[in-house]
N, C-alpha and C positions, 0 to 999 in steps of 0.2 A: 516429779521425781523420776528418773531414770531408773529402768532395768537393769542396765548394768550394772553390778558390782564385781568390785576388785578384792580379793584377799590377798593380804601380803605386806610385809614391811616395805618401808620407800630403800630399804638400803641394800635389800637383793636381787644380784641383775639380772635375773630371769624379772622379779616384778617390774624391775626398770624398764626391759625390753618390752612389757606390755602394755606401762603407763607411757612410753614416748609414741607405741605405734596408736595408740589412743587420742594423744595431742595430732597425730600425723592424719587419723580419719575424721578429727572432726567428732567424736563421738562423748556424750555426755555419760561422765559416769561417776562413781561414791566407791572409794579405796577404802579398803577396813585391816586396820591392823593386826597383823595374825604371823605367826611364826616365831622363834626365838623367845626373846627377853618377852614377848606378849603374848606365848601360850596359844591357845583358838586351836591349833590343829592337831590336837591328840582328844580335842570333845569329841564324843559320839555323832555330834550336827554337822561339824567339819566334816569329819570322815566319810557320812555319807554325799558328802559332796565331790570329797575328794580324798581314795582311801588309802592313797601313799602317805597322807599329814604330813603332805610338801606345799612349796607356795612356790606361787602363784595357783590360784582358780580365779575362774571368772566365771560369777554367773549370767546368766543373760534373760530373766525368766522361766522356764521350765529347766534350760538348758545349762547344766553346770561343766566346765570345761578346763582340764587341765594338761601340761606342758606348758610352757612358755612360747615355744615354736611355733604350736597348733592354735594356742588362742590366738597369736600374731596371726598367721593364715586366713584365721577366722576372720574376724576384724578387718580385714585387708577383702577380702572376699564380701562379705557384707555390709561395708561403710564404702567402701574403694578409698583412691582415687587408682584406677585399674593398671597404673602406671607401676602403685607401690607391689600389687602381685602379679605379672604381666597374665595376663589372660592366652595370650599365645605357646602354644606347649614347651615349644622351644625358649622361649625366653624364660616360661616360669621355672625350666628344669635348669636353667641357669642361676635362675633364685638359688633353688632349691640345694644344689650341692654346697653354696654358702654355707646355708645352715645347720645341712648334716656334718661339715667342715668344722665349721664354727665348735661344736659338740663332740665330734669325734678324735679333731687333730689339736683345735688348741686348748679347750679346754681341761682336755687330764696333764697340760704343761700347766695355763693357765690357772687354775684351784689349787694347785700346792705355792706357787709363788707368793700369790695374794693371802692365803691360809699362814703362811709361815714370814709372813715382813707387817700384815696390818691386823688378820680376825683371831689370829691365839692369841692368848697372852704373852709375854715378852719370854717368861720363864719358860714355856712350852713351843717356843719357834726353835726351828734346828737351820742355821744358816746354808750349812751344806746342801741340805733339800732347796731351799732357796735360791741359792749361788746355779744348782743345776738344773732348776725348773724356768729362771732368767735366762740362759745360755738357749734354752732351749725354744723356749717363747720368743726371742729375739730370730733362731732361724724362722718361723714360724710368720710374724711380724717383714722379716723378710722379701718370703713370698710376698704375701700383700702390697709390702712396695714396688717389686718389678710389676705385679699384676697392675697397679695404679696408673702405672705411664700412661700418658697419654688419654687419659679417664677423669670423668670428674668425680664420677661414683665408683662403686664396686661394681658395678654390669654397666657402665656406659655413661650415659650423660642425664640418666633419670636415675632418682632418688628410689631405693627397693627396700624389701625387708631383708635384705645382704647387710645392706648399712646398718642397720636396727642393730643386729645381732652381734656384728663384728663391730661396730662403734661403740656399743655397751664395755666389749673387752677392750677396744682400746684405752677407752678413758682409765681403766683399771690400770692397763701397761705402761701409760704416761707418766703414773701420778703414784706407783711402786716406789716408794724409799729405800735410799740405801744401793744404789745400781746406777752408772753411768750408761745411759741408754743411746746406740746409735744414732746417726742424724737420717731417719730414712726420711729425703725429701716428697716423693709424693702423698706417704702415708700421712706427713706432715700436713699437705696443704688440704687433704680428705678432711682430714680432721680437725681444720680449720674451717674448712665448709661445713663441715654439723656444727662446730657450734653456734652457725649462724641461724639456726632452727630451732623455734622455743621448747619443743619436746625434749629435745637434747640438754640445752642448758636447764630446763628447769628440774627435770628428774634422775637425772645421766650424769652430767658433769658438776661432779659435786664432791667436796670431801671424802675422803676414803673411812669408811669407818666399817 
């Protein structure tokens, strides 16, 4: 039995981001249902594990670890392959504006779009938020495609924890009802490259729920 465990539903893309970079180390580990519709993180056990009573945690034996970002890091740092967190300062601090990117510019677009077309209830979506959180995700999505030219990944021609994070939002952006979405061809063929990664299709690219 492996050390590792995962807290978290399979359907939040923070847990997503750490069950595909899991597939991508190589590393054995036991997901446990927690958050939402399955309760776990407002126990007193949880909390001391992790006292926001958010998910993703992972524990790792003594060590109980939370963000999404940071367990990714982890993970990448202690399984490798040295490629996915480049070891070299300057490539890692190219990772790394991804992910602060990832959190700071798309996601306060991205969580009102997908909140208000897939996780309210119909009666509780406000289209307007909607309509203007899509306009905006899409400059957003944008960038990402002039950044693609001429790229196979997001930092170059190796697979990072860039993709992880901003492939998690893509599949979300794709797969939004209700919105005619640009044709951005590089993001297109990026994203056509993860799915050919079992991480991605098995935990990632999947029903919107």
């Amino acid at each position: 039995m492996t050390d590792l465990i995962l807290w978290g539903r399979a359907n939040s893309i923070n847990v997503q981001k750490v069950l595909w970079a899991l597939v991508e180390v190589g590393a054995p580990f036991e997901r446990r249902d927690a958050g939402m519709e399955f309760g776990v993180v407002d126990t007193p056990e949880y909390r001391k594990l992790n006292p926001n009573g958010r998910v993703p945690t992972l524990v790792d034996g003594d060590l109980a670890l939370w963000e999404s970002h940071a367990i990714i890091r982890y993970l990448a740092a202690k399984f490798g392959p040295a490629s996915l967190y480049p070891e070299e300062i300057g490539a890692r601090a190219l990772v790394d504006r991804w992910m602060f990117w990832s959190m700071g510019t798309m996601h306060p677009v991205e969580f009102p779009l997908f909140f208000h077309t897939v996780r309210l209830p119909p009666a509780e979506r406000d289209p307007a938020i909607a309509a203007k959180a899509f306009v905006e995700t899409c400059e957003r999505w944008a960038l990402i495609d002039a950044h693609l030219a001429g790229r196979d990944f997001i930092e170059g021609d190796a697979f990072t924890l860039a993709d992880i994070v901003l492939g998690c939002s893509a599949h979300r952006w794709r797969h939004i009802p209700g919105f005619e979405r640009p044709d951005f061809p590089n993001m297109r063929a990026w994203y056509e490259r993860l799915l050919k990664r079992p991480g991605y299709t098995a935990h990632v690219a999947l029903p919107l729920s």
